[in-house]
N, C-alpha and C positions, 0 to 999 in steps of 0.2 A: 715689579709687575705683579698685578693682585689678581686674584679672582679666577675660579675654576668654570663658571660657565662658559662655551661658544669658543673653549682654549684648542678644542678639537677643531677648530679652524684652522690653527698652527699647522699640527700634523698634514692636515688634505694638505694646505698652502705647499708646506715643503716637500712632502712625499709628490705632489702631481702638478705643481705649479711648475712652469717652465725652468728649466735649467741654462745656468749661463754658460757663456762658450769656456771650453778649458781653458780659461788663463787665468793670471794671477787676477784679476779684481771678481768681487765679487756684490751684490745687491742685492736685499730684500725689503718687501718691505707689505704690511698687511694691517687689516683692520680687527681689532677682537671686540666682547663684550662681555659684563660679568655683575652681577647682582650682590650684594652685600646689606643688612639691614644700616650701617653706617653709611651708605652712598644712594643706596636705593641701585637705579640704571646705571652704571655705566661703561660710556665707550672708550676704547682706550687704541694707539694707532703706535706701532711699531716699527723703525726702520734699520738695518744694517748697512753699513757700507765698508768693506774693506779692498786692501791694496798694496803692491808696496813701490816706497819710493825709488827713483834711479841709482842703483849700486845698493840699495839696502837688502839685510840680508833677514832683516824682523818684519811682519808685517802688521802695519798700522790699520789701525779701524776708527770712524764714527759712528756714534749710534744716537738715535734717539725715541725717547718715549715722550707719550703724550695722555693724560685720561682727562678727560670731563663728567661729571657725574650729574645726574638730576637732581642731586641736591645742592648745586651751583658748584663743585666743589671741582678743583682741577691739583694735574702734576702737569708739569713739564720738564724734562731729562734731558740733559746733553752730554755724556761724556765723549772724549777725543784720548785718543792713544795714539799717538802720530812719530816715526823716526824719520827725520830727513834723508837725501840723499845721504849715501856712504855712513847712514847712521850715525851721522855728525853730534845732532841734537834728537833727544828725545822729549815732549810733550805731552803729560799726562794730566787731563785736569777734567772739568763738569762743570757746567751750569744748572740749576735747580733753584726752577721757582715753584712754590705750593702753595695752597689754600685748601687745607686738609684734616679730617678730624685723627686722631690720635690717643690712644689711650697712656696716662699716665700713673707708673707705678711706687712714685716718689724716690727717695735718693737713699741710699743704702746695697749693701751684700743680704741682706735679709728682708726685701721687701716678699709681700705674700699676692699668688697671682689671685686670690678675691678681692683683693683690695684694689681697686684700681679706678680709676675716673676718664671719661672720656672728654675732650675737650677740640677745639679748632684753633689753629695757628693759622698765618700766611707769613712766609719767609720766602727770599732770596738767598740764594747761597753761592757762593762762585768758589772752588777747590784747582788751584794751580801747580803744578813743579813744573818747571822749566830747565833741563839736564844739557850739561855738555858733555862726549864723552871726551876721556883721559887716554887710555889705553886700553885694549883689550873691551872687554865688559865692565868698565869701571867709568862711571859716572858722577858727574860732581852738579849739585843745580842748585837752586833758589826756588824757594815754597811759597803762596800766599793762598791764605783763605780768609775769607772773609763771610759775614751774614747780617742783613739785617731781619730780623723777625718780631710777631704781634701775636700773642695770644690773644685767645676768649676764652678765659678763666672761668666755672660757674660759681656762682657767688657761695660760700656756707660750705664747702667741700674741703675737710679736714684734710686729704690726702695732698690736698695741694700750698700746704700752710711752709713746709720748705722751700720754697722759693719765694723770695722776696724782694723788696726794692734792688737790692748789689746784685742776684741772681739772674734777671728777666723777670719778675712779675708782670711789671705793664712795660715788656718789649723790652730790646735788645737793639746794639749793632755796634759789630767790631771787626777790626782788621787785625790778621795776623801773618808775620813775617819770618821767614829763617834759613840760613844753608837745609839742606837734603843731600844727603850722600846715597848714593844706590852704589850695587854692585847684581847685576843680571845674567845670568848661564842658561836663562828657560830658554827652552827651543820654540817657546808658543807663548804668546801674550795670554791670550785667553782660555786656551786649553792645553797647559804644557804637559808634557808627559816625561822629562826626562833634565834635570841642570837645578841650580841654585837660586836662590834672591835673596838680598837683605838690600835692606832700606832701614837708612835713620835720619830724622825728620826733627830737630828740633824747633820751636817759635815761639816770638813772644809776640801778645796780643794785644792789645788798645783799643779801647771804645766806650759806650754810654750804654747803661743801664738805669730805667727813669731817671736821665738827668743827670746822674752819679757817672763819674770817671773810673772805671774799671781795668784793669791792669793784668795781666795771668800768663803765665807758661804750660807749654805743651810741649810735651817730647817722648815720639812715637817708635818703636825698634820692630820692625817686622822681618823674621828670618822665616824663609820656607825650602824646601830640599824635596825632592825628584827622585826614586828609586826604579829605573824601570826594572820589571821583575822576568821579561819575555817581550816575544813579541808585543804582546796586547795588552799586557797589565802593565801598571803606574803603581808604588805606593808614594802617599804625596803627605807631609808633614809640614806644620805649621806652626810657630810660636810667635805670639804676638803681644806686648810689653809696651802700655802707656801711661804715662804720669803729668800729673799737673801741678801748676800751682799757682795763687791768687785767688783773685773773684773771677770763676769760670762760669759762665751763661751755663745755666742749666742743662741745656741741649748740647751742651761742647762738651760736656763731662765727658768720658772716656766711657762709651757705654756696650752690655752684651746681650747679645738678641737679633733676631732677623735673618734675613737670610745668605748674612756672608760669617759672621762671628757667631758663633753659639747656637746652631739654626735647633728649631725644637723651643726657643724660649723665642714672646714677642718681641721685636725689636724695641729697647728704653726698658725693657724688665726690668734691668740692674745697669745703675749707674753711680760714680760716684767718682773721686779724686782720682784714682790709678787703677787701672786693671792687668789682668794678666789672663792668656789661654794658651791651651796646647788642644791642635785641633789634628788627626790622623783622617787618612781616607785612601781605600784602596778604589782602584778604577779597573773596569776589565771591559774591553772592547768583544762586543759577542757575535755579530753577523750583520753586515752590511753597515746603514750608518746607526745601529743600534748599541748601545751599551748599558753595564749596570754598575753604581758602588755601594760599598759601604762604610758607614764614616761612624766618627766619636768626636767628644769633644769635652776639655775640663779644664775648668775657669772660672772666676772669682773678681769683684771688685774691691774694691780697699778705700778706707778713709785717710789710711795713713798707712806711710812706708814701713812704720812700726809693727804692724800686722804680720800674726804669724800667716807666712804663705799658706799653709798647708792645712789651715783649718777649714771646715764648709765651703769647699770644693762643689760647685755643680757641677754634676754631668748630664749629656744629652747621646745618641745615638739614633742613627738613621740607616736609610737606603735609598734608592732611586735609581730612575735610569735617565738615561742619554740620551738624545736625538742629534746628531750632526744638522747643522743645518745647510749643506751645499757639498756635491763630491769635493768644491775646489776649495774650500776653508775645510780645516779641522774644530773650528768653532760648534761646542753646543747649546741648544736648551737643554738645562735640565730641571727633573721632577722629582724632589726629594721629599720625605715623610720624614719625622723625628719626631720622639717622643725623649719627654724630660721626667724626673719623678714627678712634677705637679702640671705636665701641659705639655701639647705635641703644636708641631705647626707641618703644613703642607706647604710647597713653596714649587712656582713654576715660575723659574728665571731665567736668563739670558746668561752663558757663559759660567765655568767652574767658580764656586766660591774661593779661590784661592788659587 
């Protein structure tokens, strides 16, 4: 979700737009707008919905975003977080289709943020796990993602000379498969303040790259832990550990930036074969649905597993605050600031990074 003009729409919306009756489901949903020299106008359309199902004790949400831009350019977002009754089955996946410019900072732990080129893709992207549970919070599922995508490369631009025919040069599409094991304690999907997660996520991928038969592995380990410290504080901790291997589409690499991994660097700053972070962040709930944190974050991508961990480390650190967005969800927007040694980013998103 981009763009700081008309975001003070949000606030009015939620501070004075109607409230829903006390129960468990909840609705929103609102139109914003926002100016950027890459989009020029645009408008962008918001919706919430959550709930829970008969006997569940987690509560599932869909969301969706939408932008159009006057430079013909669009997103369109779908994720689903969804537990069946008696939390039998868990469903966590997204649809995402784009036609969007992007800046790229080519592949490496040492790309430099001057160096960079801006360019337009259009992809499809579809992100699947489908969980059974086992026992307790222990979950066993099946993964699938898949993409196809098309750049528009500009012709003569050195920075974009690593990707080539086996990478995505002229476009991509592939399918990929694999067990996912979870194991989940958070008391909150999207804003947990207090339990455990890990997920691991191994797959292998198939598909074409110009014409060429492309082949690649991926296998994801995401652990995160819950400290509540009081009533109102959270410390919340995050380590997150991916590795590849084959001919990995560029955009599949394992990359850090944006606004849920490494916020303060662009999202696609660094990418490459494997990455690793360790993300901290304390949370402290301050007066009505207001709140503020503050976070850190250090991480590094790799070419090779051979790489000493613990050299050229980036860090980033930030703050922001909270909005609840409903008394009857604990769900936020939040508004976070980060600065890194070469670059900050501002970020108004839907729901804790983590």
């Amino acid at each position: 979700m981009g763009g700081l003009a008309l975001w003070f729409l949000l606030i009015f919306s939620l501070c004075f737009g109607q409230e829903e009756p006390n129960d468990s489901t909840v609705f929103k949903a609102l139109p914003l707008a926002y100016y950027t020299p890459e989009t020029r106008i645009a408008f962008e359309g918001f919706a919430f919905y959550s709930y829970y199902s008969e006997g569940s004790k987690r509560k599932s949400n869909v969301r969706l975003f939408a932008t159009y831009t006057q430079n013909r350019q669009y997103i369109f977002i779908l994720p689903w977080q969804i537990y069946t009754a008696d939390d039998r089955y868990f469903l966590n996946g997204s649809l995402d289709y784009r036609k969007f410019p992007e800046y790229y900072y080519g592949i490496g732990n040492d790309t430099q943020e001057k160096n960079r080129a801006l360019y337009e893709f259009s992809a499809f992207t579809i992100n699947s796990k489908s969980y059974l549970k086992l026992e307790n919070d222990t979950y066993m599922g099946f993964a699938l993602q898949g993409q196809w995508l098309m750049p528009e490369f500009t012709e003569n631009e050195p920075i974009f000379d690593d990707i080539d025919s086996t990478n995505g040069r002229n476009g991509y599409n592939y399918l990929s498969l694999g067990p996912s094991f979870m194991w989940d304690r958070r008391d909150h999907i999207l804003s947990p303040s207090e339990g455990s997660f890990l997920e691991f996520t191994p797959t292998f991928g198939f598909g074409h790259s110009d014409q060429e038969a492309i082949y690649f592995g991926l296998a994801s380990l995401d652990v995160r832990d819950y400290w509540k410290l009081g009533e109102k504080s959270t410390w919340a901790n995050q380590f997150v550990a991916q590795f590849s291997m084959g001919e990995v589409p560029y955009r599949v690499l394992p990359t850090l930036g944006g606004p849920f991994l490494h916020r303060g660097y662009y999202q696609g700053r660094f990418r490459d074969k494997h990455l690793m972070i360790l993300q901290s962040e304390f949370r402290q709930h301050v007066i009505g649905r207001f709140g503020v944190v503050a976070f850190a974050s250090a991480g590094r991508v790799y070419s090779t597993v051979r790489t000493e961990l613990t050299r050229d480390i980036h860090l980033a650190a930030g703050g922001g605050i909270r909005f609840r967005i409903s008394k009857n969800d604990r769900t936020n927007v939040r508004f976070d600031y980060s600065l890194t040694p070469d670059s900050s980013g501002f970020y108004i998103y839907f729901a804790e990074s983590f």
